[in-house]
LOSE-33859 format. One record per residue (C-alpha): y, z negated, x negated; residue in three letters. Coordinates in steps of 0.25 Angstrom, whole numbers, padded with zeros to 4 digits, always signed. Layout:
BEGIN
YZXAla/...
//
This chain:
BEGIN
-0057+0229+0198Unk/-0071+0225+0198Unk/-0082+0227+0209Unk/-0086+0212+0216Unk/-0096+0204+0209Unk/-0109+0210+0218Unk/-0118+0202+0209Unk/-0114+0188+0214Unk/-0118+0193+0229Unk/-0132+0192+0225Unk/-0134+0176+0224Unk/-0144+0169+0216Unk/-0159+0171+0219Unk/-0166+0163+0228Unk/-0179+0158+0227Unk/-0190+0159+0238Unk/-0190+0144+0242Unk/-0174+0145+0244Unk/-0178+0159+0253Unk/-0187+0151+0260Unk/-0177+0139+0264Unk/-0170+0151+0270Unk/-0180+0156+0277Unk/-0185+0143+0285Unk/-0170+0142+0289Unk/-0169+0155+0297Unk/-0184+0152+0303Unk/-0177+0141+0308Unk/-0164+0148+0312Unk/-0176+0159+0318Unk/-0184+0147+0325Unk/-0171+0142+0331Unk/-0173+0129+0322Unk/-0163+0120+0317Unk/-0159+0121+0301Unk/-0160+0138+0303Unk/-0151+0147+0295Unk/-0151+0162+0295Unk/-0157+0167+0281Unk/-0144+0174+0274Unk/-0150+0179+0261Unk/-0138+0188+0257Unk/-0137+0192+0244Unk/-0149+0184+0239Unk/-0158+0188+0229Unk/-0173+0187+0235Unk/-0180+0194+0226Unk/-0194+0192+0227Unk/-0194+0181+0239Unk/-0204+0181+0247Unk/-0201+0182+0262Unk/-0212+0187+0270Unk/-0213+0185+0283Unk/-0202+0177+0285Unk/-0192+0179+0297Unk/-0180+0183+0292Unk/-0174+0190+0305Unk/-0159+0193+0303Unk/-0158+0185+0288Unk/-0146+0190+0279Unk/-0152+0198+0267Unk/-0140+0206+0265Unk/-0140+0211+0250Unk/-0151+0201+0246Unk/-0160+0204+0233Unk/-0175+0206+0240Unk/-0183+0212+0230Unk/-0196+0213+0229Unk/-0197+0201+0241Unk/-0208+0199+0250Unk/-0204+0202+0264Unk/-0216+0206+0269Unk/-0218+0204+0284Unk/-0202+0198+0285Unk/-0194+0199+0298Unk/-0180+0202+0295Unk/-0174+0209+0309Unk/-0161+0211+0307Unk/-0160+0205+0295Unk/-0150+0209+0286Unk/-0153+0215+0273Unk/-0139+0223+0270Unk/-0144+0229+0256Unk/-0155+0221+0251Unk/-0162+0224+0242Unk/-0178+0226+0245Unk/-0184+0232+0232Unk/-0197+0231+0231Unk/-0200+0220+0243Unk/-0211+0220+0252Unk/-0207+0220+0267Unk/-0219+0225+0272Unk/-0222+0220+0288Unk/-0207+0216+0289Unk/-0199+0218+0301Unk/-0184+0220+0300Unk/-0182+0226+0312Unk/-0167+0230+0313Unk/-0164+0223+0299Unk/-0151+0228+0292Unk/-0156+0234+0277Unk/-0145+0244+0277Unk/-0143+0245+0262Unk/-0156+0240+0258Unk/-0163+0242+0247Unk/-0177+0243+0250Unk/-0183+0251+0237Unk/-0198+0249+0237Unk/-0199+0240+0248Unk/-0213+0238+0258Unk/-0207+0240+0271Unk/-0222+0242+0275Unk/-0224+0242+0291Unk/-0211+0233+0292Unk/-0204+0235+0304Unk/-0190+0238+0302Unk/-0187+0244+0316Unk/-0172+0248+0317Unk/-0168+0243+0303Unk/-0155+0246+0296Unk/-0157+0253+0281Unk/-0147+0262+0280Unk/-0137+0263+0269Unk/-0129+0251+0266Unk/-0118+0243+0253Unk/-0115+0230+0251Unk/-0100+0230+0247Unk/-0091+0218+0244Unk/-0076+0218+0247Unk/-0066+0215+0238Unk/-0050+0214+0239Unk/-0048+0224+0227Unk/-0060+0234+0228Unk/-0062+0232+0245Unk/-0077+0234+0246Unk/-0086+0237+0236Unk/-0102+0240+0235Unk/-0111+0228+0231Unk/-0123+0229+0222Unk/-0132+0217+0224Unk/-0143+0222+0216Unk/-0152+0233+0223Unk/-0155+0247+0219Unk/-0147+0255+0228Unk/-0144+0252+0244Unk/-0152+0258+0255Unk/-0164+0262+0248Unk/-0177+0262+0252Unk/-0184+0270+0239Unk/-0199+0267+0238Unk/-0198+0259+0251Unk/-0212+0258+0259Unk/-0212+0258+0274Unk/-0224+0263+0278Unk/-0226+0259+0293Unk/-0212+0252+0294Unk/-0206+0252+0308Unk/-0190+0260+0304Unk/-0189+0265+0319Unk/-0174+0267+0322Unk/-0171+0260+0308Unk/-0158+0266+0301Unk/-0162+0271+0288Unk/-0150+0284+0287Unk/-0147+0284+0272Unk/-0158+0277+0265Unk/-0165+0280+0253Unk/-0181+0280+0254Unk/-0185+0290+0246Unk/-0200+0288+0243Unk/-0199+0278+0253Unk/-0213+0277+0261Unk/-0211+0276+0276Unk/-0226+0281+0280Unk/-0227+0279+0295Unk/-0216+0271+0297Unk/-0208+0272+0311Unk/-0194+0278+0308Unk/-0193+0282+0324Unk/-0177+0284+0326Unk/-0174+0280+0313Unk/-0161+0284+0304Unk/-0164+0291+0294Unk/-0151+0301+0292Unk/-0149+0304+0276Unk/-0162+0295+0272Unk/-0167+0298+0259Unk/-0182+0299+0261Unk/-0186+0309+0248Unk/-0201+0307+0246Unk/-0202+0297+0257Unk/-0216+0295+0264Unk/-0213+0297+0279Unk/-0227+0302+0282Unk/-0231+0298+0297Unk/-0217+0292+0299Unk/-0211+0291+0313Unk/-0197+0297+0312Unk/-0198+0299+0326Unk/-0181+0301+0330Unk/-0178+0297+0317Unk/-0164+0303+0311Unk/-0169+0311+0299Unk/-0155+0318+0298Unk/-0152+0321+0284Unk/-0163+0312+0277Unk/-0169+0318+0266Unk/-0184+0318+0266Unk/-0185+0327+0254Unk/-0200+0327+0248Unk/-0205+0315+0260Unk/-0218+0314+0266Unk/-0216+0317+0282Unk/-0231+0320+0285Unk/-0233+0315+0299Unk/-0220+0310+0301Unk/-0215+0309+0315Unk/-0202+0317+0317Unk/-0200+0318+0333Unk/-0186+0318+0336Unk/-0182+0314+0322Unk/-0169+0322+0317Unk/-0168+0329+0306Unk/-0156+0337+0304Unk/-0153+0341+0291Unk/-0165+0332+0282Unk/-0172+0336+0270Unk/-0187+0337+0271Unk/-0189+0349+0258Unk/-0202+0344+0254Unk/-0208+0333+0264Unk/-0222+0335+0269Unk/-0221+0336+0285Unk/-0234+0337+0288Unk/-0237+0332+0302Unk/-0224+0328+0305Unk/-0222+0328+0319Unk/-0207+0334+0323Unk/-0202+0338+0336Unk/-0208+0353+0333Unk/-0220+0354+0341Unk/-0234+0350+0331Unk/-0244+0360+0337Unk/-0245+0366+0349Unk/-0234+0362+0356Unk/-0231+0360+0373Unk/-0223+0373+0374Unk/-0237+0379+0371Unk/-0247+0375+0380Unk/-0247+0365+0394Unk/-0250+0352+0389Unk/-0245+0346+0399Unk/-0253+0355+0409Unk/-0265+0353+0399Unk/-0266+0338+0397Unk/-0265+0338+0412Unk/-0277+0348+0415Unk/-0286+0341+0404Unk/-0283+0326+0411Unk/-0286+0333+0424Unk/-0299+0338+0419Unk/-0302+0325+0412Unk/-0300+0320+0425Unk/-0307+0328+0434Unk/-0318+0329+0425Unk/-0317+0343+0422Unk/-0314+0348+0437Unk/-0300+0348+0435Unk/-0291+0353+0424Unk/-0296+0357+0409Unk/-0296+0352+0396Unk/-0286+0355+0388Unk/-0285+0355+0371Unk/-0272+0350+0365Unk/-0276+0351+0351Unk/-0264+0353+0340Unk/-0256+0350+0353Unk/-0242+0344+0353Unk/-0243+0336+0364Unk/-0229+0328+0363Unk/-0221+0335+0373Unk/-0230+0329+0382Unk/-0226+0316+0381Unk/-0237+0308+0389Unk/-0250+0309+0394Unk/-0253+0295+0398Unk/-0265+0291+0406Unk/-0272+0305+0405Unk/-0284+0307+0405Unk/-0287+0317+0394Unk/-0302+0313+0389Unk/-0308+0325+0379Unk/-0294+0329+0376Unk/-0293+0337+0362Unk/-0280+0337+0355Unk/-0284+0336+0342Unk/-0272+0337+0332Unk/-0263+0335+0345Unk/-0248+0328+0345Unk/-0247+0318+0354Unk/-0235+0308+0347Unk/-0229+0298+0355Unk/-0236+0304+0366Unk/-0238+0294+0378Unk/-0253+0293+0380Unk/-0255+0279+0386Unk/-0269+0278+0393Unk/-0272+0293+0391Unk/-0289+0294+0390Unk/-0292+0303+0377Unk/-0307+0300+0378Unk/-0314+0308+0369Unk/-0302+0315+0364Unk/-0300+0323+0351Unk/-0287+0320+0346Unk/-0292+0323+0333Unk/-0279+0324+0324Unk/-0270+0321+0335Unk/-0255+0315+0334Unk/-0254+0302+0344Unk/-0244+0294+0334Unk/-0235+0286+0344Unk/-0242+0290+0356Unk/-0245+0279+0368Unk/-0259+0278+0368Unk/-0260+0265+0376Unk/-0272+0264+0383Unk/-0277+0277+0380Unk/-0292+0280+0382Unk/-0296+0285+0368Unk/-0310+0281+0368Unk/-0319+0292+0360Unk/-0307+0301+0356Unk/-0306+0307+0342Unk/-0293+0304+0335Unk/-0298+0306+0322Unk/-0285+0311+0313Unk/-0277+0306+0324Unk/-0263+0301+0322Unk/-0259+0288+0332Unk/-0252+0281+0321Unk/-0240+0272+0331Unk/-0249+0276+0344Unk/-0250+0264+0355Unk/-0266+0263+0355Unk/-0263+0249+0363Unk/-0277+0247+0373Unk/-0282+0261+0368Unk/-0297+0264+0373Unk/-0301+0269+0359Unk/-0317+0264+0359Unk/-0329+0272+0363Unk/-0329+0284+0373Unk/-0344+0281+0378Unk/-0352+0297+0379Unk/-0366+0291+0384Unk/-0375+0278+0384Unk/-0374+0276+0371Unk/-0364+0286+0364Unk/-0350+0283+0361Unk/-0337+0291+0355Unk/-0329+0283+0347Unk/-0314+0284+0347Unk/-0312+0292+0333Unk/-0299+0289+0324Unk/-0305+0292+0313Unk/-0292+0294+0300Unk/-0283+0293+0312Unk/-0268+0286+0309Unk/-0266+0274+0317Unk/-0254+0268+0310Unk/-0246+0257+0319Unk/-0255+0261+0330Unk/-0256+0251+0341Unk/-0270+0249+0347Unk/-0269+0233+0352Unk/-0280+0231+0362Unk/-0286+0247+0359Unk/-0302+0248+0361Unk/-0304+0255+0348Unk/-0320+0249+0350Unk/-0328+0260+0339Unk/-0317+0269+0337Unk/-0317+0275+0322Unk/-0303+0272+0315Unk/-0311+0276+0303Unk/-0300+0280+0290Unk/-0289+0278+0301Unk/-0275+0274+0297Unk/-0273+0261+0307Unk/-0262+0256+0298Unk/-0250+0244+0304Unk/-0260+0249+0319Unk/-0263+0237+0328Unk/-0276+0235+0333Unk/-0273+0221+0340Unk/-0283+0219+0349Unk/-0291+0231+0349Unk/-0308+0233+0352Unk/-0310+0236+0338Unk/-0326+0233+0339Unk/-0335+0245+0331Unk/-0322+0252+0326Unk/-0322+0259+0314Unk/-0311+0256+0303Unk/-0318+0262+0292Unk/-0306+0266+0280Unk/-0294+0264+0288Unk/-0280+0259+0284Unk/-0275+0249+0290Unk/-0263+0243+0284Unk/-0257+0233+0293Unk/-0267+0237+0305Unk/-0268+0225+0315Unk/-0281+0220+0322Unk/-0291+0225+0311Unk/-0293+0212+0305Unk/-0306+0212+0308Unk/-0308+0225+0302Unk/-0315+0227+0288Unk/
//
């Protein structure tokens, strides 16, 4: 007996201006117009179609033929893509928040900063039915299902997104966000993971053989029974204690003294040093009053720290990714080397700290990482982001008058428009 005819799933290709048609009738369905029609593209064959920036939220793409399309900046929430193939396509900026690419193939594709925020891509077959042989496994042309080989998704948003299964070796997922993700079994040989947020991901069983986990985030991730025989680590931040740890000296009694002393002027209290502290356990300092503090090369991720004065600080070095800096008084400090990639910077005082008539101390973030920072409506007046990474931040709003950008990155940085 012989398997169904898989080829004639795949129908004839269609051409961009028969895409389009498609594509005004599920606006209109979208806008609530008459003459809409959700976009069904099963099955199709799209190669090289250009659909950026199209809405296409909950279309049918179900073992469609995509490759090498321009999707660039396309929404497709919970849109179906049951094993379609993706090769080579550029989906950089897109959103498919909770889209359903179990089965996928997604070999060489530009995720780049899409948002892809609960997304389904784990293993999945098409299979036909028939009387004589019941169901059997459809090919409909790509490589192999559930692979993301080569893939880019560097700065893509995977939080909570099941991924348990999939193939990515040499995949790039540099700073992505992968909190809670799926990742039981993944393949992820040779994979770029460096400063990723795995932060509660499920790691079980993944095989991470040879991958690049330097300043991965790895709080509360599980990782019973993976393979990690020659990744780099370096800098990843676990649940182990990164320096000198809580259990070692009274933070809590220390931060306390040095605001009271801060706060009395020096009658009160003493200043305290918290450099190569592990601050974590601490869990929030909010609103203290903590000028001159040193704690250089300190760890203070997720910390809450909104409205905390740090004038004049040195936290030179210093691990504040995710922390809560809303509000925060960090005019003159010195964060050179400091890591606040995905810290809230909104309405930060990051300007001046005036010394005299006519002498001022700049806020210094000298080859800091900003990366998906938020510092809408920051005073950042002559502050020095010189060599800095400000990568996907958002400086909407901000004072940005006399600050100093010289050589930064800034790949998909908002509010620098004005900035040579």
């Amino acid at each position: 007996m012989s398997s169904p005819d898989t080829k004639s799933l795949i129908k004839a290709r269609l051409s961009q201006a028969e895409v389009d048609a498609i594509c005004v009738k599920h606006d209109r369905l979208w806008s609530s117009k008459p003459g809409g029609a959700r976009a069904v593209l099963a099955f199709k064959d799209l190669s090289g179609i250009d659909l950026s920036g199209r809405n296409l939220c909950d279309a049918d793409f179900t073992g469609a033929v995509m490759i090498g399309c321009n999707l660039k900046g396309i929404r497709l929430d919970n849109a179906i893509l049951f094993c379609a193939d993706l090769t080579n396509s550029d989906v950089r900026d897109a959103s498919l928040r909770r889209a359903d690419l179990r089965g996928s193939c997604m070999r060489n594709v530009d995720l780049t900063g899409s948002d892809m925020f609960e997304a389904d891509l784990r293993e999945g077959t098409l299979a036909a039915a028939s009387r004589e042989l019941g169901y059997t496994r459809v090919e409909t042309g790509q490589p192999a299902h559930g692979e993301m080989r080569g893939a880019i998704l560097v700065g893509a948003n995977l939080e909570r997104s099941k991924l348990s299964g999939v193939m990515a070796m040499r995949a790039d997922f540099t700073d992505a966000i992968m909190k809670g993700a799926n990742l039981t079994r993944a393949n992820l040989k040779q994979a770029t993971l460096k400063g990723v947020n795995l932060s509660g991901a499920d790691l079980s069983g993944a095989d991470l053989a040879g991958a690049d986990l330097r300043d991965a985030i790895l709080v509360g991730a599980t990782m019973s029974s993976w393979n990690v025989s020659g990744a780099d680590m370096t800098g990843a931040l676990t649940d182990e204690p990164a320096g000198r740890a809580l259990s070692e000296l009274p933070y809590d009694k220390m931060i306390k003294d040095h605001a009271r002393w801060c706060e009395t002027g020096g009658g009160e209290g003493k200043p305290s040093s918290f450099d190569g502290a592990d601050l974590r356990a601490l869990s929030s300092i909010a609103g203290y009053n903590l000028t001159a503090l040193s704690a250089k090369g300190a760890v203070f991720y997720g910390i809450s720290m909104e409205g905390v004065q740090l004038q004049g600080a040195h936290l030179e070095g210093a691990d504040l990714r995710n922390c809560i800096l809303r509000r925060a008084d960090l005019r003159g400090a010195r964060l050179v080397g400091a890591k606040l990639s995905g810290a809230d910077l909104r309405e930060a005082q990051m300007g001046p700290l005036l010394l005299g008539a006519d002498r001022v101390l700049p806020c210094n973030l000298t080859g800091a990482q900003l990366k998906a920072a938020d510092l809408t409506n920051a005073d950042v007046r002559h502050a020095i982001f010189d060599q800095a990474d400000l990568s996907r931040a958002n400086f909407t709003g901000s004072q940005l008058k006399q600050a100093s950008f010289s050589g930064i990155i800034r790949q998909g940085t908002l509010g620098l428009d004005d900035i040579i």
